[in-house]
C-alpha positions as CSV (number, residue, x, y, z in Angstrom):
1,X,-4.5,-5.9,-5.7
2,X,-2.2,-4.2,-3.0
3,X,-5.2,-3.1,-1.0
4,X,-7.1,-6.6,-0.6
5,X,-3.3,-7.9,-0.1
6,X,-3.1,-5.6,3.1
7,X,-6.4,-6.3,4.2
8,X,-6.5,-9.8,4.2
9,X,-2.9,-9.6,5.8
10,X,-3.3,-7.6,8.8
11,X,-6.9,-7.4,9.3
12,X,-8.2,-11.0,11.1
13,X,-12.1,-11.7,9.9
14,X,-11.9,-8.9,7.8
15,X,-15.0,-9.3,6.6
16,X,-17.3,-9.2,9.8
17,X,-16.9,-5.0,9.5
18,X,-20.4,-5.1,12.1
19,X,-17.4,-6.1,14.8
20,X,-16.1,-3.2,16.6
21,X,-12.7,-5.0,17.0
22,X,-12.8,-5.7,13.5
23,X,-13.3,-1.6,12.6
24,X,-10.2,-0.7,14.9
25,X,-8.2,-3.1,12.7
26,X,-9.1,-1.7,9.5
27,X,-8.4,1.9,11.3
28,X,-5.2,0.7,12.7
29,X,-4.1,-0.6,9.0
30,X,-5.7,2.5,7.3
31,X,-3.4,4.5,10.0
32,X,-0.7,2.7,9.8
33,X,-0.3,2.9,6.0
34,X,-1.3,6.5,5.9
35,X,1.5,7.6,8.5
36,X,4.3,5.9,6.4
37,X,2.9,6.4,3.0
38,X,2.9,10.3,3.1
39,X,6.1,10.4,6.1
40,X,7.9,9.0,2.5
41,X,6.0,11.2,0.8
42,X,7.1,14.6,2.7
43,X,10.7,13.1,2.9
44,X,10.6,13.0,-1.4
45,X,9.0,16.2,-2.1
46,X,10.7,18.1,0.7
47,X,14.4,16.9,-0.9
48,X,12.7,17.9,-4.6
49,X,11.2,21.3,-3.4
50,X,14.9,22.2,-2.0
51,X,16.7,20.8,-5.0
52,X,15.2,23.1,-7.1
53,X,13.9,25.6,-5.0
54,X,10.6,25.3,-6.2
55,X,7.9,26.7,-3.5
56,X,4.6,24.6,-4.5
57,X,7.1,21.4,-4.0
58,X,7.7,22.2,-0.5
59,X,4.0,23.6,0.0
60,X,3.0,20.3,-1.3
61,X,5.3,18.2,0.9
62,X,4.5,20.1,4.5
63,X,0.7,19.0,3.2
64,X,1.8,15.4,3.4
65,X,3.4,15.7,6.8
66,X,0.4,17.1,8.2
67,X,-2.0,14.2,6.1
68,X,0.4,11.9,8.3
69,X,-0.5,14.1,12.0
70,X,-3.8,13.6,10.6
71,X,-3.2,10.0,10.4
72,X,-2.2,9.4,13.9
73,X,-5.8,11.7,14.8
74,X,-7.8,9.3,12.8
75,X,-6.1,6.6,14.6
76,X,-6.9,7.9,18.1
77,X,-10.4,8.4,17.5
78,X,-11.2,5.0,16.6
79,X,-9.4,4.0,20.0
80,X,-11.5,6.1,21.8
81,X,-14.4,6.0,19.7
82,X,-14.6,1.5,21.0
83,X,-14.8,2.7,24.5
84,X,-17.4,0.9,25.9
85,X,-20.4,2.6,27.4
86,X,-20.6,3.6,30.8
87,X,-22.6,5.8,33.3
88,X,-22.3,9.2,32.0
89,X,-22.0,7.8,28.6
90,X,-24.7,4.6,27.8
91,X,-24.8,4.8,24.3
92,X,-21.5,4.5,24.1
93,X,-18.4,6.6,22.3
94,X,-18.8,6.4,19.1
95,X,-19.2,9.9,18.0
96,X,-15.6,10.6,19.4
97,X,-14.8,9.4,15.6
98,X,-16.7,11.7,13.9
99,X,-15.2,14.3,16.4
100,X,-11.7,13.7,15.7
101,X,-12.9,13.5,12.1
102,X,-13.5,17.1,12.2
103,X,-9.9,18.1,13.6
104,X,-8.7,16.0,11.1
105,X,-10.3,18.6,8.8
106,X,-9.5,21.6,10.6
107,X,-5.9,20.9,10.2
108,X,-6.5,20.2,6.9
109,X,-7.7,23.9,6.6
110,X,-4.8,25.3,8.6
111,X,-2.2,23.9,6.7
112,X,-4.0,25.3,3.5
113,X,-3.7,28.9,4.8
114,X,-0.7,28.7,5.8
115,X,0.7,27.6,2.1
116,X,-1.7,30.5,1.0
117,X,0.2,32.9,2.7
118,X,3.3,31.3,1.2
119,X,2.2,31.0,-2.1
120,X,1.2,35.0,-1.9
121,X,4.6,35.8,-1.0
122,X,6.1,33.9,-3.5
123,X,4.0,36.0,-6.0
124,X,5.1,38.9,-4.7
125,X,8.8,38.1,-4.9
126,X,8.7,36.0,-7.5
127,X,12.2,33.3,-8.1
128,X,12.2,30.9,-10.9
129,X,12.9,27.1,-9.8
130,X,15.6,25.2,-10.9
131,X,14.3,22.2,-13.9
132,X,15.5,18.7,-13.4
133,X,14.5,15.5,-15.2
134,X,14.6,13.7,-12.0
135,X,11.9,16.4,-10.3
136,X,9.6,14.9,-12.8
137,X,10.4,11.5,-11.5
138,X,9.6,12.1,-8.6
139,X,6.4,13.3,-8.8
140,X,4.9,11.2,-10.9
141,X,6.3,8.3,-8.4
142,X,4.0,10.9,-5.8
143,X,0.8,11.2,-7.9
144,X,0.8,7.4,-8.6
145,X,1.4,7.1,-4.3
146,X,-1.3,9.7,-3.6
147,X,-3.5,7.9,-6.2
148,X,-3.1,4.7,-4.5
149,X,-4.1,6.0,-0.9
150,X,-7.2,7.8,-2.6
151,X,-8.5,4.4,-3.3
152,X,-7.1,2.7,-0.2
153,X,-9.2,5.2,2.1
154,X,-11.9,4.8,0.0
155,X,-12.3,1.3,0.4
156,X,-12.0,0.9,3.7
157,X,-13.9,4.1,4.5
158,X,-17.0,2.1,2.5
159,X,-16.0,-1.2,3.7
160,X,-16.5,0.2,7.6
161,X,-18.6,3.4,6.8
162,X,-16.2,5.6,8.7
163,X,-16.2,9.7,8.0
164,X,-12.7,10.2,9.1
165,X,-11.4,7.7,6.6
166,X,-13.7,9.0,3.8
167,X,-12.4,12.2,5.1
168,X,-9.2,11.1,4.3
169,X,-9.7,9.6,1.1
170,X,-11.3,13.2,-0.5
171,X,-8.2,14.6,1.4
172,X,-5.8,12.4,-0.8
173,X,-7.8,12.8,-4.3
174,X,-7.3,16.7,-3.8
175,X,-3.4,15.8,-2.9
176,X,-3.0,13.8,-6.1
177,X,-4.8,17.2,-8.5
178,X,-2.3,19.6,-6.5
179,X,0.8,17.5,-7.2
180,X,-0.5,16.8,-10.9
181,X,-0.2,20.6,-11.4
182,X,2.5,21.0,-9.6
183,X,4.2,18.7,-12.1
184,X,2.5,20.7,-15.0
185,X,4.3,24.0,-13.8
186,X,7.2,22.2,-13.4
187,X,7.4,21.1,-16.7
188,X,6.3,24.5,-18.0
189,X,9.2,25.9,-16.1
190,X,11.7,24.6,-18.8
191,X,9.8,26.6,-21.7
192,X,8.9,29.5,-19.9
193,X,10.8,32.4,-17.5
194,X,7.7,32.8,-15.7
195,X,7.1,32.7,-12.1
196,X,4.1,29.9,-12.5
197,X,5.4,28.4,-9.3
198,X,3.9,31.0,-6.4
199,X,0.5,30.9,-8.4
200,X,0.7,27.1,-8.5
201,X,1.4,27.1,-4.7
202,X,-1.8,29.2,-4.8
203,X,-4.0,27.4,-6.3
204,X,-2.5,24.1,-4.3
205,X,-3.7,25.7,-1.7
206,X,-6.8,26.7,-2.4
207,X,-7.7,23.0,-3.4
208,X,-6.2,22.2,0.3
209,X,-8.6,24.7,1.9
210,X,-12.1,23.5,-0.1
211,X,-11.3,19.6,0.5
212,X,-11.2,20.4,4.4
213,X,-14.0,22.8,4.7
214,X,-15.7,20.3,2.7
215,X,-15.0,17.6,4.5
216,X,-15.9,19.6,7.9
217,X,-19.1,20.6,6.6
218,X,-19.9,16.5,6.2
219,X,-18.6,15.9,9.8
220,X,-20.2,18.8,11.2
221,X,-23.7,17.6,9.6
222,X,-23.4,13.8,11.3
223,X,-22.4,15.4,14.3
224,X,-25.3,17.7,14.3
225,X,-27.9,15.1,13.1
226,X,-27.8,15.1,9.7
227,X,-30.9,13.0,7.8
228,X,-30.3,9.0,7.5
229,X,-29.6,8.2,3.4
230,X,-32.9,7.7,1.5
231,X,-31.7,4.1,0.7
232,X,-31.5,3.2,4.4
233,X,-34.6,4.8,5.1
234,X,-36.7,2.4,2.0
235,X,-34.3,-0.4,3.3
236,X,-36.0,0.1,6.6
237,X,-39.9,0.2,5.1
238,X,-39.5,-2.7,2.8
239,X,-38.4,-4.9,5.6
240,X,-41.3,-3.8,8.0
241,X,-43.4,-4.5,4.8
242,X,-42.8,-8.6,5.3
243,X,-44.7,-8.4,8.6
244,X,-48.3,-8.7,7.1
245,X,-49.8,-8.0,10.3
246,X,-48.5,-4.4,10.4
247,X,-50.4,-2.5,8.0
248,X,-48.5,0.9,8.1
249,X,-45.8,2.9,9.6
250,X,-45.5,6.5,10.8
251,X,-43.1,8.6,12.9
252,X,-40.0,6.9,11.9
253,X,-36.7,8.2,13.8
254,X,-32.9,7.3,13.4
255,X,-30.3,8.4,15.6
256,X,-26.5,8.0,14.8
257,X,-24.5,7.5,18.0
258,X,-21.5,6.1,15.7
259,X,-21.0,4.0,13.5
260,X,-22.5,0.9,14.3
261,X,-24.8,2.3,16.9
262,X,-28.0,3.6,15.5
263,X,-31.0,3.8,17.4
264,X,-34.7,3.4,15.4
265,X,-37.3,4.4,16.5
266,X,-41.4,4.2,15.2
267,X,-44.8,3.4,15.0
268,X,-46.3,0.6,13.5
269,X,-50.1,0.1,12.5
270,X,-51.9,-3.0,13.5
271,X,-55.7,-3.3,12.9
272,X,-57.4,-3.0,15.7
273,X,-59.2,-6.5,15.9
274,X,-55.9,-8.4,16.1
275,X,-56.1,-10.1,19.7
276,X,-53.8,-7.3,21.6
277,X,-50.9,-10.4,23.0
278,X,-50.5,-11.3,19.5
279,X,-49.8,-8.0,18.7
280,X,-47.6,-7.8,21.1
281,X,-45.9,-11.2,19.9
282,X,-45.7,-9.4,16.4
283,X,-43.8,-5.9,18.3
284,X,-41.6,-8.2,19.9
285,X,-40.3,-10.0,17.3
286,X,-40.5,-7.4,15.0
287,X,-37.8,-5.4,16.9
288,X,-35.6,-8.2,17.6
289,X,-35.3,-9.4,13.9
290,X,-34.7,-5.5,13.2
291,X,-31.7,-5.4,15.5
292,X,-30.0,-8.2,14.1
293,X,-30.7,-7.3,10.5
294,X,-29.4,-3.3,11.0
295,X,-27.8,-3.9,14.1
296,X,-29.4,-1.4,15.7
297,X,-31.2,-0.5,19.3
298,X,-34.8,-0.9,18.0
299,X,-38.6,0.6,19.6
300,X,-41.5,0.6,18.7
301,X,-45.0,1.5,19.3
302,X,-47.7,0.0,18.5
303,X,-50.7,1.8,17.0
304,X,-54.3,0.2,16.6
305,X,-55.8,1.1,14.0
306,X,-59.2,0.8,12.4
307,X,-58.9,-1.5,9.0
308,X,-62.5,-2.7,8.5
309,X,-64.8,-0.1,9.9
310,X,-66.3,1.4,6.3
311,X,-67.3,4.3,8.4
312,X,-64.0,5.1,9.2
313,X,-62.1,3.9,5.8
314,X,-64.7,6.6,4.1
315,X,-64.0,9.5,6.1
316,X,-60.3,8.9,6.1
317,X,-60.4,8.9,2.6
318,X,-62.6,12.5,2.4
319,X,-59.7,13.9,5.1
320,X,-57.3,12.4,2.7
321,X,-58.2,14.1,-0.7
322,X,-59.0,17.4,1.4
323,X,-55.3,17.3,2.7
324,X,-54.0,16.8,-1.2
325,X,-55.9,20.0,-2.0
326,X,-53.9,21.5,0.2
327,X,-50.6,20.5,-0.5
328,X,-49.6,17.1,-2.3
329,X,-46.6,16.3,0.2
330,X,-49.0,16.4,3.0
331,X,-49.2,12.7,4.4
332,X,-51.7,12.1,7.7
333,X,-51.9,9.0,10.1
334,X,-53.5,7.6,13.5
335,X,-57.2,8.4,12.4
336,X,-60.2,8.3,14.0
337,X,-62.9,9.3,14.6
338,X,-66.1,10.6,17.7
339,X,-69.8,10.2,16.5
340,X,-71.5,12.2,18.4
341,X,-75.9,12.6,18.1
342,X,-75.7,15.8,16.0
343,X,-71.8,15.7,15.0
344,X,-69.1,14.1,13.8
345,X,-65.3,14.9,14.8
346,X,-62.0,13.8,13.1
347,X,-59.1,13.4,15.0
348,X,-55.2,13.0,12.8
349,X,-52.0,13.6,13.0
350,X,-51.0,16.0,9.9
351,X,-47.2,15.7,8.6
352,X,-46.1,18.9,7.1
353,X,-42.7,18.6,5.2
354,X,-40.1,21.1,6.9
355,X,-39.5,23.2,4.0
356,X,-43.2,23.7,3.6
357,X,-44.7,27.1,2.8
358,X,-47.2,26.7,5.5
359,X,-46.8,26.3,9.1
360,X,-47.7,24.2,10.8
361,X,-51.4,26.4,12.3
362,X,-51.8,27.2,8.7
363,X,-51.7,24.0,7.7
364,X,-54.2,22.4,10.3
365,X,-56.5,25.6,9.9
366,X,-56.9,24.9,5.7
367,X,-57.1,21.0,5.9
368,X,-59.9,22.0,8.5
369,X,-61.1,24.0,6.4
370,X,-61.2,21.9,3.2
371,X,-63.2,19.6,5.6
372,X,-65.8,21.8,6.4
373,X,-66.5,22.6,3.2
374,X,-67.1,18.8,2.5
375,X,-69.8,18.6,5.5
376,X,-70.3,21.5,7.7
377,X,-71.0,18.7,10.6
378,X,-67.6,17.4,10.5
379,X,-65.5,18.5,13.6
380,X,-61.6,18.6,13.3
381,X,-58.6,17.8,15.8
382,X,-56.2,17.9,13.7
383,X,-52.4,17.7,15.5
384,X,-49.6,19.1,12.7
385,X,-46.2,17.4,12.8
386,X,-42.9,16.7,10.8
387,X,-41.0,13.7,9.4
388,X,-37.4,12.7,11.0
389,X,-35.9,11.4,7.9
């Protein structure tokens, strides 16, 4: 296959992708190959489009030159993106990718609405292209080019989890549809004296326009802080869940710096009778064996928590049912409890989904409420939160 060909080529230990050097290599090749795939590309369609005068031709081709510009962005950002960290700067540059990610997609847009407006005029003064058997040749050769880059990108935008190369690849999928109708109008050019090509140009367009504000809404979501996947999130629980001294985990965080510089963040649950430098010990190595299995900046807290007290087990069961009443996506940690002569008070943190009907005073006020109605001597503190991922 041409793309493992390439990769094994020009891209030394190609498949330690958790290297930053090894990332800029697989940018630098997924640049490279872009630039001069669709430079030929623009060069092909741009002699066709003339040929035969046909205006979704030439739309189509100016849309290659600026997937080429966009290219040489992509490239640039994953130069400046492996910038190491400094002062102002200590977790480093990596966002700079998904930055130039999203002007990658912006002049994806632009170049959309500017074939819009061509297409439009074309319409509106309509002139019927020129057919010629080799027009057809030639975009087929394009499709089966634009095809070939679709998957390119995609592998190596899974291969190194970059959004600018994924960007790239949805870019070049929408690319190959537009050229596959262009070739469809073309043909039905022969058979029919209708203007078909300024409405093809239009709807080229339009399929321009949705792949980059598409694309921009993704970028625009990592830069902003969009939620870790699900499967990275459960990847994350079932390997705390081989440390049998923890016995639970709350307030779990993930902050995306870049790829390949995530920080995690949470608390973990150890019973409260484990000798407190042993659990410690189990922090410590916790965290380290974390970072070298996500390669990630790891911390976390450490939470004692009551595991044999019956007393406590009982009534965090009773707080537990009395939440469920309540809602059934309600989840509660760090219980405990105050005895005091003629009272008893229950102290929790209360997670509240975010797209919850009730907020979060609402919340704590029924589950307290619920509570009460169990004993009337029970006393609640009850401290209402949300989940990070």
């Amino acid at each position: 296959m041409l793309t493992n060909f390439l990769i094994r080529s020009f891209v030394k230990d190609y498949e330690n992708t958790s290297n930053n050097d090894v990332r800029n290599n697989y940018a630098m090749l997924s640049g490279t190959t872009g630039i001069i795939a669709n430079i030929a590309l623009f060069l092909l369609k741009l002699f066709t489009g003339i040929f035969t005068g046909a205006v979704a031709i030439i739309a189509d081709a100016f849309n290659n030159i600026s997937d080429a510009g966009s290219s040489v962005v992509t490239m640039l950002g994953f130069r400046l993106s492996s910038k190491h960290a400094d002062k102002k700067h200590p977790l480093g540059h990596g966002r700079m990718e998904y930055i130039t990610a999203f002007i990658v997609d912006i002049m994806i847009v632009i170049v959309g609405v500017e074939l819009f407006k061509t297409a439009v005029d074309k319409i509106i003064h309509p002139d019927i292209p020129q057919f010629r058997p080799i027009t057809l040749i030639l975009l087929g050769i394009a499709i089966l080019v634009k095809l070939w880059l679709f998957l390119f990108y995609r592998k190596i935008g899974n291969t190194i989890n970059s959004a600018a190369i994924k960007a790239a690849a949805l870019d070049s999928i929408s690319d190959t549809a537009a050229t596959g109708l262009v070739f469809i109008t073309t043909i039905c050019a022969k058979f029919w004296d209708f203007p078909l090509d300024g409405w093809a140009a239009l709807i080229v367009s339009a399929l321009i326009i949705w792949a980059g504000l598409k694309a921009a809404k993704e970028t625009v979501d990592l830069l902003l802080g969009t939620a870790p996947s699900q499967e990275f999130v459960e990847s994350v629980y079932g390997f705390i869940k081989k440390y049998p001294d923890v016995v639970g985990t709350h307030d779990l965080m993930i902050h995306d710096y870049g790829p390949g510089r995530l920080i995690i963040t949470l608390h973990a649950e150890i019973s409260e009778d484990c000798e407190f430098l042993h659990a410690h010990e189990v922090i410590d190595i916790l965290e380290k064996d974390m970072q070298e299995h996500f390669g990630a900046i790891v911390t976390i807290h450490l939470d004692p928590v009551a595991v044999n007290n019956e007393q406590v087990n009982s009534l965090k069961k009773l707080a537990e049912e009395c939440m469920l009443a309540v809602d059934k996506d309600f989840t509660l940690h760090d219980f405990r409890i105050v005895n005091a002569e003629s009272f008893t008070t229950l102290l929790f943190d209360l997670c509240i989904p975010v797209d919850s009907k009730f907020n979060d005073n609402e919340a704590a006020e029924l589950v307290a409420a619920k509570i009460h109605e169990k004993n009337p001597t029970f006393k609640t503190v009850i401290h209402p939160e949300h989940p990070f991922v």
